[in-house]
N, C-alpha and C positions, 0 to 999 in steps of 0.2 A: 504494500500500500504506500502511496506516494503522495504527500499533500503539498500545498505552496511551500512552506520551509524546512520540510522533515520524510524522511523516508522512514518506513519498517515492513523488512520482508524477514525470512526466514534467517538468511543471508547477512541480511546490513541493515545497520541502524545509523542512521545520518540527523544529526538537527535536532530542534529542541521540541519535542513529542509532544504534541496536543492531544491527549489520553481519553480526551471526550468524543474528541474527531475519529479517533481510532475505535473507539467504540462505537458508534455510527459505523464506520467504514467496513468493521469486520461483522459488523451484527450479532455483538456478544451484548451481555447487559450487565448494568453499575451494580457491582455489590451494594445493595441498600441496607439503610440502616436496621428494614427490620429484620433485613438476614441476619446483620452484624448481630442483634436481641437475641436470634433465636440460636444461634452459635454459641454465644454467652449463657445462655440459660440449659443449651445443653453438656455444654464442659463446663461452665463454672468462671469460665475468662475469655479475655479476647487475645491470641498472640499481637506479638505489637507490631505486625505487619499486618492485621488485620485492623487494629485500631489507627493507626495511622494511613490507614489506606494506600499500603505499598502494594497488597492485594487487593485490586479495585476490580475486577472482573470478572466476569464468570460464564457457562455455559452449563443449563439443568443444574448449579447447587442448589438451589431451592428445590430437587425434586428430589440431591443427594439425602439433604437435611428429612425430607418427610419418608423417604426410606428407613433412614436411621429411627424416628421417633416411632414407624410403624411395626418394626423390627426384622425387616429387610435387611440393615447391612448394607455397605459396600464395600469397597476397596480400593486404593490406592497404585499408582503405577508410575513411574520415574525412572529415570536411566544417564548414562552418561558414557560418549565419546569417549576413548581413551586415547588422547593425541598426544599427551605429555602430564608436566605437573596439573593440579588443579588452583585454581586463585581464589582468593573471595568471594565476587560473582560465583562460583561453579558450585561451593558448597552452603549457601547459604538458603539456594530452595531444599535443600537434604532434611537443614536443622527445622524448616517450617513442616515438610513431609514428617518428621520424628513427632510434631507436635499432633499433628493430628491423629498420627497413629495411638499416641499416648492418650488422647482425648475420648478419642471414639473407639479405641480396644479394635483397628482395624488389620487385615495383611499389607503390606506393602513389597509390590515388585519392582523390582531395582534392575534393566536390562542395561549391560554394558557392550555396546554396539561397536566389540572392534574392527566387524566384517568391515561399518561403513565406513569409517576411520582409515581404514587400510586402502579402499575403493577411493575415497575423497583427496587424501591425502599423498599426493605423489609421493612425496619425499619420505612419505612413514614405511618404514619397512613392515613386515609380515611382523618379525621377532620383538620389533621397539613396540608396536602395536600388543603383542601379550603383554611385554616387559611394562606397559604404562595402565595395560588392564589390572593387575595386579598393585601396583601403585596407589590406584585412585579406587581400589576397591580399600586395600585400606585405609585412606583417607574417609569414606563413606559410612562405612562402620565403625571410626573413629565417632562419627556426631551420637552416637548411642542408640540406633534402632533395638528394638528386639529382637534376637537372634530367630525366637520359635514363629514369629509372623513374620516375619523377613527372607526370601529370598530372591541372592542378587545370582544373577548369569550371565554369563558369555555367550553371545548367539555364536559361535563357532565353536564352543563345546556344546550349545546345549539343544543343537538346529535339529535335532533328529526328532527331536518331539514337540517343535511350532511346527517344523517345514512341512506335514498332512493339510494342515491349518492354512498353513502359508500357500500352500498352491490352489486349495478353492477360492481363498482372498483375490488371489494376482489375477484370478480369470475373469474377476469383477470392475479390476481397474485398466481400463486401455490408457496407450499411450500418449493420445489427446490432451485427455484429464493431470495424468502424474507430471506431464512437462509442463501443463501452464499452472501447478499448483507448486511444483518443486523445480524447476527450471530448467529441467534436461535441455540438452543441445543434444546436434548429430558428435558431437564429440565426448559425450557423459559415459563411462563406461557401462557394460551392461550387468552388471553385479551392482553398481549403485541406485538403476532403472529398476531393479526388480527389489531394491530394500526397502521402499514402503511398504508390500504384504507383509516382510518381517516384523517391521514395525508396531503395524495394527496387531500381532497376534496377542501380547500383552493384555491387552484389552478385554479379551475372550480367556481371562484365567479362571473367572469365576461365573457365577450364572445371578451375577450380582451388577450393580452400575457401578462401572468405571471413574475415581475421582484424579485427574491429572494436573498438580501443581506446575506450573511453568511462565514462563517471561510471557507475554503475550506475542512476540514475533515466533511462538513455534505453534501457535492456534491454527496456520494452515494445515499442518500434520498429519491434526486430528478432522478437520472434514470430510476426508473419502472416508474413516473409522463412521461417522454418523452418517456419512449417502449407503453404507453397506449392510450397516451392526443388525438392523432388524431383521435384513433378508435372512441370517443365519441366526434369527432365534435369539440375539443378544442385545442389551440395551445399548442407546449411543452413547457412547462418552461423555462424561461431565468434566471441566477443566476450571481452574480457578487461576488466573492470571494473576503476572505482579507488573512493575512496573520495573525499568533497569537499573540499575546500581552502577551510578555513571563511571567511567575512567577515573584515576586520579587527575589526569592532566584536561578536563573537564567535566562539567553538566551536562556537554549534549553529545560527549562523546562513549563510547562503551569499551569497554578491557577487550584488548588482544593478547594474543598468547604469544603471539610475535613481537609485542612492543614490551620488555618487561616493564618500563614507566607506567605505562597505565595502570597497574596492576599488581596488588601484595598476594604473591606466592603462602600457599600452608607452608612451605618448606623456609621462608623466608626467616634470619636470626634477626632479634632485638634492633642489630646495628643497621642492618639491609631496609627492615623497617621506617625507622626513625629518619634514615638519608633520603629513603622516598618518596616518605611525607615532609618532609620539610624542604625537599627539593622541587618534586614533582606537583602535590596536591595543590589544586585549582584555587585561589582565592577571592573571595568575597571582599574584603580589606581593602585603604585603601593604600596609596602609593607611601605615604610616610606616616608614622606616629602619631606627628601634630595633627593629620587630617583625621584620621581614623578617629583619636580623641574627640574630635569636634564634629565630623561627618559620620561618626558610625560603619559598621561592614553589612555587606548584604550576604543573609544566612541560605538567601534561597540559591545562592550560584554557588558557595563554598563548597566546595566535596568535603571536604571534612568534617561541616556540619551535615548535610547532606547523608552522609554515611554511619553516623551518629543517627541521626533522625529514622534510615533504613532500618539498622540494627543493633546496634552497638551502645547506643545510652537505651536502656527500655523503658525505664524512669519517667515519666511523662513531666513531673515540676522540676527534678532536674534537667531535662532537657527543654525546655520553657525559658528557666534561667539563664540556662546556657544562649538563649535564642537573644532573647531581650538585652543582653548583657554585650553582645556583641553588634547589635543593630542601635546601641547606647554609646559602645567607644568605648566601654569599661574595662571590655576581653578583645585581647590583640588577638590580630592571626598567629601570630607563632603561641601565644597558649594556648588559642583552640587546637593548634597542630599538635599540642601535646598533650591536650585532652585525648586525642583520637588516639595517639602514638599508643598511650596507657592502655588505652580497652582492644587496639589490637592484638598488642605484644600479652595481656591476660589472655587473650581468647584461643592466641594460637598455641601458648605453654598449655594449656589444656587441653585444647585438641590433640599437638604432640604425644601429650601423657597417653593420652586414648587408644593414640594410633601404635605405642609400643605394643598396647596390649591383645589390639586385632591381630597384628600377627598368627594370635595362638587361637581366635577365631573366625578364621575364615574361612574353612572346612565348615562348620557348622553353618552360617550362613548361602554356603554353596549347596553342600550335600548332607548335612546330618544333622540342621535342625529341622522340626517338626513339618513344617511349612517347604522346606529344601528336600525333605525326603518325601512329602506327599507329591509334588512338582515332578521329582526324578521317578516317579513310580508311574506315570501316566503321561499319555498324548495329547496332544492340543489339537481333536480333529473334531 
């Protein structure tokens, strides 16, 4: 989708996102306040990207929510590319997916798609492409899912029982539809032409509706999943969009994996940190002290506020404070940079710690907890 100042497709996000137009555009609808109520009244809180509305979108949660209260059930579904390290952006819908599962007592399927990594990615070899699925799977189970609702898989370990699944999908989607939804050319390989039926098989784990947290630029994805799901008997997907977690090096720019500036690495130490941010991070501030004192910073362009405000303060009167204080002159850009420094360099020694410990759980979340061994005992046809 392409408006006067700003692009978002699947691909690329360019410009400063009018989120309202985007909703329009894609014909998804605004999380409302009284989804937000009945959220709240069924967990007990709101995560604070739900209260701040970094999840502002949605497709059927309102029909997730009356499943759940009628005692239907659903389930959850997630994944992730293994191209390299993971950054901030990549693990921060994980720890939203972990809440809900904790919320709602849901499964969560976690597909780590190195086929298409391998197909996209010229430069990634076959071996980097294992070597980074295992990586980023521990990073994933670092955030703390449950091991017995939990299971994560490698479509090239685990093809033999979606691929029944996956071949009545493909014969539903011609190639008309998958290039002008995913943008094939006559030069796209044809193993990444045929990884959307992969894709959609997730979907069909259960005989339950589908809930899929994600950015709102991977909302095309899921529409051939809802032109198909009902032909085979399955509900269409439910998806709950966020909003992006700009670059460091701006607001209207987003994290590449290729630019390490944009972007705080899990792997990243204290020092790597703190250079980034105070090198890199976009400010709101203005030119000298004297001005800033007297003219105040704007909190809504800072990434450092910004990112704070995504996830990092969840505090709502302390981050208020923080807001006020810097839109006043009172708090410098370089102490807001060290505000943010603190809660990343907390967040990733913790993550860290976690991820020692996955190591010696990964087996369980592949094949030998509850939910990994019901998956490995049956087909997806």
């Amino acid at each position: 989708m392409a408006a006067n100042n700003f692009i978002v497709t699947p691909w690329e996000v360019e410009g400063k996102v009018d989120y309202n137009k985007l909703i329009e555009k894609f014909g998804t609808h605004k999380i409302t306040q009284e989804i937000k109520d009945k959220i709240k009244k069924l967990t007990g809180e709101l995560h604070v990207m739900l209260r701040r509305d970094i999840f502002f979108s949605h497709r059927d949660l309102d029909l997730v929510l009356s499943d759940y209260e009628n005692g239907k059930g659903f389930f959850t579904y997630t994944g992730r590319g293994p191209s390299g390290p993971m950054h901030i952006g990549h693990i921060l819908p994980f720890y939203f997916t972990k809440w809900i599962q904790e919320k709602f007592d849901v499964n969560v399927y976690i597909e780590i798609t190195d086929d298409e990594k391998f197909w996209v990615k010229k430069k990634l070899s076959y071996k980097d492409a294992q070597k980074w699925s295992y990586e980023n799977i521990l990073d994933i189970i670092a955030v703390g899912f449950n091991p017995d609702k939990t299971f994560i898989f490698q479509d090239t370990e685990y093809i033999s029982n979606i691929y029944p699944m996956a071949v009545k999908v493909a014969r539903k989607i011609n190639f008309s539809l998958a290039k002008a939804v995913f943008g094939f050319t006559d030069q796209s390989n044809i193993g990444i032409i045929f990884f959307p039926a992969l894709q959609i098989i997730p979907t069909f784990f259960e005989r339950k509706r589908c809930l899929i947290p994600s950015a709102i630029d991977q909302d095309p994805y899921w529409r051939i999943q809802r032109d198909i799901a009902e032909s085979f008997g399955y509900y269409k997907t439910a998806a709950i969009h966020s909003k992006f977690l700009p670059a460091l090096t701006g607001p209207t720019q987003k994290m590449s994996a290729s630019k390490p500036e944009t972007a705080i690495y899990l792997n990243d130490d204290e020092k790597i940190v703190r250079k980034k941010i105070f090198r890199y991070a976009f400010s709101g501030g203005q030119p000298t002290i004297e001005m800033h004192r007297k003219l105040g910073g704007n909190p809504d362009i800072d990434v450092s506020f910004i990112w704070l405000k995504y996830f990092f303060e969840p505090d709502d009167k302390k981050l208020k404070e923080i807001e006020e204080k810097y839109r006043a002159g009172e708090l410098l850009t370089g102490e807001l940079k060290q505000i943010l420094i603190e809660k990343i360099n907390n967040f990733l020694k913790e993550h860290k710690r976690r991820r020692k410990k996955a190591i010696d759980l990964i087996d369980k979340f592949k094949y030998d907890g509850s939910l990994a061994s019901e998956m490995w005992s049956k087909k997806i046809s």
